[in-house]
N, C-alpha and C positions, 0 to 999 in steps of 0.2 A: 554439565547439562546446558544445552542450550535451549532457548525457550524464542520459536516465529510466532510474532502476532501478525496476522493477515487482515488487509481491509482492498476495498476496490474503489473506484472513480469511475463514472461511468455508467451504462447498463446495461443488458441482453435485450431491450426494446429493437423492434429494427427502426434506422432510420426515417423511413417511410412514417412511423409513427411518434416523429416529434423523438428518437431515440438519441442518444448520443452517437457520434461517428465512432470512438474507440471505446474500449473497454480495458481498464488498467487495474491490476492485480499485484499488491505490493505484500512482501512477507519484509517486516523488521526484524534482525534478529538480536537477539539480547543474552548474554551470558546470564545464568541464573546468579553468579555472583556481584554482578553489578544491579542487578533488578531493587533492590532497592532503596539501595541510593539515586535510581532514577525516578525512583515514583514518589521518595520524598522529597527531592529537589521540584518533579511535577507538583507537589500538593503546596510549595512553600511557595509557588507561583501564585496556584490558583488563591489561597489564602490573603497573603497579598493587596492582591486585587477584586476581589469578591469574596470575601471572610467565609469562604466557602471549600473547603477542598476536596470536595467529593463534587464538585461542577463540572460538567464537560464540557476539555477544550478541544473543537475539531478544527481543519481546516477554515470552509466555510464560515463557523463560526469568529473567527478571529478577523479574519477579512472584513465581515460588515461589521465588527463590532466598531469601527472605525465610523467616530459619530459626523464625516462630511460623508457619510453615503448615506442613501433611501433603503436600502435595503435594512431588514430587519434580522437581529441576531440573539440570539438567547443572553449571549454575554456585551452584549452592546455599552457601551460607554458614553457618556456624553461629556469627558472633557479629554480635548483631543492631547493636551500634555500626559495626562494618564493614558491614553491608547497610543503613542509613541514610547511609555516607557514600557506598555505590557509590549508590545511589538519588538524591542528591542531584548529586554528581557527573554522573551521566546526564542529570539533567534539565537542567542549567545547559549540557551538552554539546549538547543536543536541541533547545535554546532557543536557541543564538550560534549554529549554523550557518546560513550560505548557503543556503536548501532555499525551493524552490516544492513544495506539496502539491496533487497531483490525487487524487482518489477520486471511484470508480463504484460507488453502492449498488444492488445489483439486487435488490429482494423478489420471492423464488423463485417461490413461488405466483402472486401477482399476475402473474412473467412468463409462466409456464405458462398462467393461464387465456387467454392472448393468442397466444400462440406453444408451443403444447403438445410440441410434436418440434425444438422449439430447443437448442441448449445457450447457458444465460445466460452464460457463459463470453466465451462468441465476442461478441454484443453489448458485455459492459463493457470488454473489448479495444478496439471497435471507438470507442466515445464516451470512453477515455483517446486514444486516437491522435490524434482527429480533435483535443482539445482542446490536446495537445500541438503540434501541426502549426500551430494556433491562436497558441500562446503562441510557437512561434520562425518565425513570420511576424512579429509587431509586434517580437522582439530583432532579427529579419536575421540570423537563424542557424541555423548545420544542428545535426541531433540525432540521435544513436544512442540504442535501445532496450534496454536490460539486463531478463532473464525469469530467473527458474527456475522450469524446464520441471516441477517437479512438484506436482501440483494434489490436494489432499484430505488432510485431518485426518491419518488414523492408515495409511490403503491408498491410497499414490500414486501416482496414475499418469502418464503421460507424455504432455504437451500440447502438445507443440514440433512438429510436421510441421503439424498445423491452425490453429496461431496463426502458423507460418511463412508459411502460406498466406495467410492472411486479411492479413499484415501484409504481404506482397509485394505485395497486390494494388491494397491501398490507395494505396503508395507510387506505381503507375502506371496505376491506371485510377480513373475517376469512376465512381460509381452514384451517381446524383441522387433514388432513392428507398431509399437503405440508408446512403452513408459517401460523405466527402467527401475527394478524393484528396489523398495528404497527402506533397507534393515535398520538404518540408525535410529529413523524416528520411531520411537514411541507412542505407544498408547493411541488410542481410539482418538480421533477430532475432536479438539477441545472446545467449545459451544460458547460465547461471552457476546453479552451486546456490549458497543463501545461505553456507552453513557457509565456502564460498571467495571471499565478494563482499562488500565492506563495506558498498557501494552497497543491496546488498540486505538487509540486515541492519538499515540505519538506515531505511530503506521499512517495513520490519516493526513497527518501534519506532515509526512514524507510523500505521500502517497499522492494528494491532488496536485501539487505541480510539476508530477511526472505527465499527468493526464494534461493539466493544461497547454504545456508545450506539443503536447500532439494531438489534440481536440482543434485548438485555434491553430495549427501548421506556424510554430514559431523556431526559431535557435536558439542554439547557445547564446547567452546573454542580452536575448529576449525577455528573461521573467525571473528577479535576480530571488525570487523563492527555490525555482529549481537550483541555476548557479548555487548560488550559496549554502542551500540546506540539501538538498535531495543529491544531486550530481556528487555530492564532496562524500556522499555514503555509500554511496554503490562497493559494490564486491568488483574486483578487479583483480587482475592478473599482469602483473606490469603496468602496463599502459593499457592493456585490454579492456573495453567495457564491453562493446558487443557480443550479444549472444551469452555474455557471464552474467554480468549483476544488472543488465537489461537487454530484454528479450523481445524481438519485435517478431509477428507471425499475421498472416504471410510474410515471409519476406521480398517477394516482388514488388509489394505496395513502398516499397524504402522510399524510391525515386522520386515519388511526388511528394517527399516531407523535406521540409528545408532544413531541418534537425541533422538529416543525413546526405547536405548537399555537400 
């Protein structure tokens, strides 16, 4: 059994409203036999460093916990030899596990001039599933879906009944011009906010600096979180990344990202 925790970067605001320019949809995936030995290596972290291990550690959070920034962090640190070793520790953490990386980049606009009454939400769901349903066809294996249901920056709202929907349907019917039915996975949407899911939490730590390399229009070895932790997970086919273990839609919009120059 294979077990995708799902988190996103990002958000379905448009532009115009202070929104984010992309919207990024990452499913980690994790063999149920290695689960957990990862989430006691995660807890000997958090322990650690915050005699804590039910703490959560997200992207964001780790970023400013870096006591030369202004920015404020739940896990903030004020001595900067302790926030180099959590730093370093995390990476070496984020680098030895077990993990396949899917992401789904959706540039907002571009999907809007094509689908103006869409929610891009619903599509980058739809192209992680299929890819997933993809990847435990060639293991011979079923797979449960780990979400937290809450979608947007700073006002969150609640995405679990239409992504229930969308993910019931795929599991048993075909549409041959939208999604391709996807039998491996199991069971109904699995429902977890991050702060209780370690699954989801290490999705986040994969998850934002897929977004930041294409929010800020950077490259390879622009932003060595991606390089080094995100890019080295992805699912790949060879040499293959595009279109497998990241998925960019539109793809007309490639041209103006310096990622894909």
């Amino acid at each position: 059994m294979h077990l995708m925790y799902i988190d996103e970067s990002g958000d379905t605001t448009p532009v115009s409203q202070k929104g984010s320019k992309f919207l990024v949809l990452s499913g980690c995936v994790i063999h149920e036999k290695d689960m957990q030995n990862i989430e006691n290596g995660f807890r000997q972290i958090k322990q650690k460093y915050y005699q804590n291990p039910d703490i959560e550690i997200k992207s964001n959070f780790l970023r400013y916990a870096n006591p030369d920034l202004m920015e404020s962090s739940p896990i903030k640190l004020n001595d900067r030899q302790k926030y180099n070793e959590l730093e370093a520790r995390m990476t070496d953490f984020l680098r030895e596990i077990p993990v396949i990386l899917y992401s789904v980049v959706i540039d907002k606009a571009g999907y809007w001039q094509k689908y103006p009454s869409q929610n891009p939400y619903d599509i980058a769901y739809i192209f992680l599933l299929e890819r997933f349903q993809k990847f435990l066809e060639k293991q011979n294996s079923l797979g449960i879906c780990i979400i937290d249901p809450r979608e947007g920056q700073v006002e969150k709202c609640f995405i679990g009944q239409r992504l229930d929907e969308i993910h019931n349907r795929m599991r048993w019917e075909e549409n041959n011009s939208f999604w391709r039915k996807c039998p491996n996975i199991i069971e109904r949407l699995l429902f977890s906010t991050s702060d209780k899911t370690v699954g989801i939490q290490i999705a986040d730590l994969y998850c934002y600096p897929v977004y930041h390399i294409f929010e800020y229009n950077k490259a390879k070895g622009d932003y060595w979180r991606f390089d080094e932790l995100s890019l080295q997970k992805f699912y790949r086919e060879g040499r293959r990344l595009d279109g497998l273990g990241l998925k960019f839609f539109p793809p007309e919009t490639k041209k103006d990202l310096r990622f894909y120059s």
